[in-house]
C-alpha positions in Angstrom: 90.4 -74.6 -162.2 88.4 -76.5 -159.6 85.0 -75.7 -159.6 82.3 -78.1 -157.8 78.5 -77.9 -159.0 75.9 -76.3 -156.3 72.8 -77.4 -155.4 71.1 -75.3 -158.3 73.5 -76.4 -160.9 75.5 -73.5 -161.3 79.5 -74.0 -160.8 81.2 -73.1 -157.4 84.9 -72.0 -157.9 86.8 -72.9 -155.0 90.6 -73.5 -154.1 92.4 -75.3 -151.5 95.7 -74.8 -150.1 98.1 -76.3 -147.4 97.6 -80.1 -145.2 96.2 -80.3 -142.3 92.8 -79.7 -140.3 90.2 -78.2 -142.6 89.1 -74.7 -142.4 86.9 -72.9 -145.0 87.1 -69.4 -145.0 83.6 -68.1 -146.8 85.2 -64.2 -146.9 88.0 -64.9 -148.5 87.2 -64.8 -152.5 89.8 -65.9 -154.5 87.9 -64.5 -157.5 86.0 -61.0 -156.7 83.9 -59.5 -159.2 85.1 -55.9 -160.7 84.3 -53.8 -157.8 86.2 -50.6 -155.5 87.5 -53.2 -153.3 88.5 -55.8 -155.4 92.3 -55.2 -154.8 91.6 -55.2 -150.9 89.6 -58.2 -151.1 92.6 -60.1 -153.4 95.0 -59.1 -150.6 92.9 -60.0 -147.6 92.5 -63.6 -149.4 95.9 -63.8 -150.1 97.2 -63.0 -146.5 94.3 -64.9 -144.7 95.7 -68.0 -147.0 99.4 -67.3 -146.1 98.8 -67.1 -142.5 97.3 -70.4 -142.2 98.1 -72.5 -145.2 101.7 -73.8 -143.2 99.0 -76.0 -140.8 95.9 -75.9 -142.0 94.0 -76.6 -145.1 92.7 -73.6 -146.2 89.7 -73.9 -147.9 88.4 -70.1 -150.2 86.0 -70.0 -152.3 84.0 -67.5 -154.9 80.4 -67.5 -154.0 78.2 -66.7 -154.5 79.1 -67.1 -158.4 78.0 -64.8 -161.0 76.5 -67.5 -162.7 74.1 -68.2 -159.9 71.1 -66.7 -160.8 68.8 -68.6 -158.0 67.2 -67.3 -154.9 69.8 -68.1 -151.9 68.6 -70.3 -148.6 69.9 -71.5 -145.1 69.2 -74.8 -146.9 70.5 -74.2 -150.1 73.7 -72.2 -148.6 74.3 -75.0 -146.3 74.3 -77.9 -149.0 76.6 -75.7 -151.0 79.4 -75.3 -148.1 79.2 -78.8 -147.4 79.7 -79.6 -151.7 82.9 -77.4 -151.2 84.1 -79.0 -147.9 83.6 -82.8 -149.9 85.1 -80.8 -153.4 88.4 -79.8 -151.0 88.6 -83.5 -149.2 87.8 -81.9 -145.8 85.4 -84.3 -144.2 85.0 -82.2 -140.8 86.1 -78.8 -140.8 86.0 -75.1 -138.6 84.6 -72.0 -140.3 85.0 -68.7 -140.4 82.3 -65.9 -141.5 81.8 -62.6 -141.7 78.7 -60.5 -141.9 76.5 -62.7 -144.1 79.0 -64.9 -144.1 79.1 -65.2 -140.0 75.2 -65.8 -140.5 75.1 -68.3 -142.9 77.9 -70.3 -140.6 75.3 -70.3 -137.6 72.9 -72.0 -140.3 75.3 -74.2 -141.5 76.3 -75.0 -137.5 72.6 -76.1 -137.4 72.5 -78.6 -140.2 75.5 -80.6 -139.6 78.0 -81.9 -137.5 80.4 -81.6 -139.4 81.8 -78.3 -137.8 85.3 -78.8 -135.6 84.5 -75.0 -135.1 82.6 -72.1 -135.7 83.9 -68.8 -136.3 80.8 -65.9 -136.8 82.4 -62.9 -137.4 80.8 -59.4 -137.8 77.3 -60.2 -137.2 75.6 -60.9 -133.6 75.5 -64.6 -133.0 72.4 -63.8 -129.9 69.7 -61.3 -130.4 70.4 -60.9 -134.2 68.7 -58.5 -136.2 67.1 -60.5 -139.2 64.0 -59.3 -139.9 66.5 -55.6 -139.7 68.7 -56.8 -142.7 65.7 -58.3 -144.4 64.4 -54.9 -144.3 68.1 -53.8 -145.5 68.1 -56.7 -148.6 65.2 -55.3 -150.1 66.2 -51.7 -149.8 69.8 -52.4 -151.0 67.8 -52.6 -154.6 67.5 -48.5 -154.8 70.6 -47.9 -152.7 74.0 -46.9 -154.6 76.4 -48.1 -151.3 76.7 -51.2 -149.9 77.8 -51.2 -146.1 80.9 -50.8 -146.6 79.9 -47.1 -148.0 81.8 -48.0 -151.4 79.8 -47.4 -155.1 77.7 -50.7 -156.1 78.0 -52.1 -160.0 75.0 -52.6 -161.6 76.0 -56.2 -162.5 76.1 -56.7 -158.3 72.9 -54.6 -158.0 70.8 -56.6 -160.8 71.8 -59.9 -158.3 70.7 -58.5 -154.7 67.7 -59.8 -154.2 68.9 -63.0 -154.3 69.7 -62.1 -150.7 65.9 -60.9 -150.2 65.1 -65.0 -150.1 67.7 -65.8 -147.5 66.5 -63.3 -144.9 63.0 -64.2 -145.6 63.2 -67.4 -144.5 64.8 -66.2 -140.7 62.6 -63.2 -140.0 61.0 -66.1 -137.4 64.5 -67.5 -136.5 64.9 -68.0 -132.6 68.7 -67.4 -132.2 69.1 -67.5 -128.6 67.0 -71.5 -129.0 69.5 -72.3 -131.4 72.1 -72.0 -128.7 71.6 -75.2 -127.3 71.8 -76.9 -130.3 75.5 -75.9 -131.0 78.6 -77.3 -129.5 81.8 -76.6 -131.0 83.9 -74.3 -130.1 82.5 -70.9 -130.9 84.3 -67.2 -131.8 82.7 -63.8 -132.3 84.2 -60.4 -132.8 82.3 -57.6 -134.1 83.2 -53.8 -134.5 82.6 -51.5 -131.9 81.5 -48.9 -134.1 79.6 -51.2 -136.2 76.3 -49.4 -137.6 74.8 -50.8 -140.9 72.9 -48.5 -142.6 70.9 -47.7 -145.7 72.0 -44.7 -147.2 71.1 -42.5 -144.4 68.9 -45.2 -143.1 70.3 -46.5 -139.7 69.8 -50.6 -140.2 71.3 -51.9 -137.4 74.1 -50.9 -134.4 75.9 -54.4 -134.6 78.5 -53.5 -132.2 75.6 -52.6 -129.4 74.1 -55.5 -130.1 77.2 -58.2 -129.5 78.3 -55.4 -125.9 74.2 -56.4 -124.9 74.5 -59.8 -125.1 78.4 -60.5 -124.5 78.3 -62.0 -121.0 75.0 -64.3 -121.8 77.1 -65.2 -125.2 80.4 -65.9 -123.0 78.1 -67.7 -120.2 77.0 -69.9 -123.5 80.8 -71.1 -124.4 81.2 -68.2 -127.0 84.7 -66.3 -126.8 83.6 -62.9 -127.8 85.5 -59.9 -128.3 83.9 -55.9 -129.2 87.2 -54.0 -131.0 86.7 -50.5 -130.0 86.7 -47.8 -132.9 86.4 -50.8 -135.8 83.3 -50.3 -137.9 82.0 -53.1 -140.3 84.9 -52.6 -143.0 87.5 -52.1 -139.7 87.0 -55.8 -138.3 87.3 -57.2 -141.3 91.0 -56.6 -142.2 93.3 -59.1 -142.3 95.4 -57.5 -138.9 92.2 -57.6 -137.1 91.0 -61.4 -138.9 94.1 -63.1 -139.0 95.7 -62.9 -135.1 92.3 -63.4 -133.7 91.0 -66.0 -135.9 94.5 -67.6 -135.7 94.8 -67.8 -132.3 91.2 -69.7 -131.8 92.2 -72.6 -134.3 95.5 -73.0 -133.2 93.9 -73.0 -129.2 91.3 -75.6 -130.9 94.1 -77.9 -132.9 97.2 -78.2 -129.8 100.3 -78.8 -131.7 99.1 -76.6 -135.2 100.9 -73.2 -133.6 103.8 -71.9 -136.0 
């Protein structure tokens, strides 16, 4: 079972499968904790790795871990990816996010250069609300339903403010400065019906957000698509992930289409 040690010490399970150019998929857990979607989450993983393990190096991973039990950074986040991408034997490599995930690719786009690509899925990659889900983080503690309206465990619940840390440190982040700073080849598709809420709470409309800034985004260098009538647990499917994210590799690495 390969397993590489993060940057707090706790252990990292990851897996790697096919040859070729290096891509780490962050929402694709190999390992899910007990949950409503645990099925759907093993079967997204396992088409995501079957529809790019036959030219790529497909890089999932479990995290982060039940065992970690520290506060989560854009620093500490970003060492930990970059353990996995040495762990798997990818030196440079593209990414693909989702949600959190999509944010903490932006972070990790801004601490290396190791990225071949970035792929930040599900969350606005201009005019970002981060002090919105820091607000979210702390409430999730006395809400029963994550965003994806499905029943939280207690277990899951007991390890949510780990996420309170992470959005801490960006309720000051400049998103639209951290443009210029990034210049691999960028993807982002987000739901049109994409509205994170609290409860009842209205958090954030995600899918307004990315239709407000698309051209700016696209003037940028972004390829940015809004899916009519997907929510947040819509655009994440593997027939929405798969052909999209598929089709920007394969455009990136000439010569990798099946």
């Amino acid at each position: 079972m390969p397993t590489v040690a993060a940057h707090d010490g706790s252990e990292i399970y990851y897996e790697a499968h096919g040859e070729g150019p290096a891509v780490l998929l962050f929402n694709a857990d190999p390992r899910p904790p007990q949950h409503p979607l645990r099925d759907h989450v093993l079967r997204f993983t396992e088409t995501m790795i079957g529809g790019l393990r036959d030219r790529y190096r497909v890089v999932v991973m479990s995290y982060p871990g039940p065992a970690t039990t520290s506060a989560l950074t854009p620093d500490g986040v970003s060492d930990d990816m970059l353990r996995i991408a040495d762990a798997a034997g990818a030196g440079d490599f593209a990414w693909w996010g989702y949600s959190w995930g999509g944010v903490a690719g932006l972070q990790l786009a801004l601490r290396t250069d190791r990225l071949t690509a970035l792929a930040m899925t599900g969350f606005p990659p201009l005019g970002g609300p981060y002090r919105e889900m820091l607000h979210y983080s702390r409430a999730l503690a006395d809400v029963e339903l994550d965003a994806f309206g499905q029943q939280i465990p207690e277990e899951q619940r007991a390890q949510l403010t780990r996420f309170v840390t992470y959005y801490e440190h960006l309720a000051g982040f400049d998103d639209r400065a951290a443009q210029q700073r990034i210049s691999c080849p960028r993807l982002c598709f987000v739901g049109g019906e994409d509205r994170i809420t609290a409860g009842t709470e209205p958090i954030a409309d995600l899918g307004a957000i990315v239709t407000r800034h698309q051209a700016e985004l696209e003037a940028l260098g972004w390829s940015v698509e809004v899916i009519p009538g997907e929510d947040h647990l819509g655009a994440m499917s593997a027939d929405v992930v798969l052909p999209r994210l598929a089709h920007f590799l394969d455009s990136d690495h000439p010569g990798t289409t099946p």
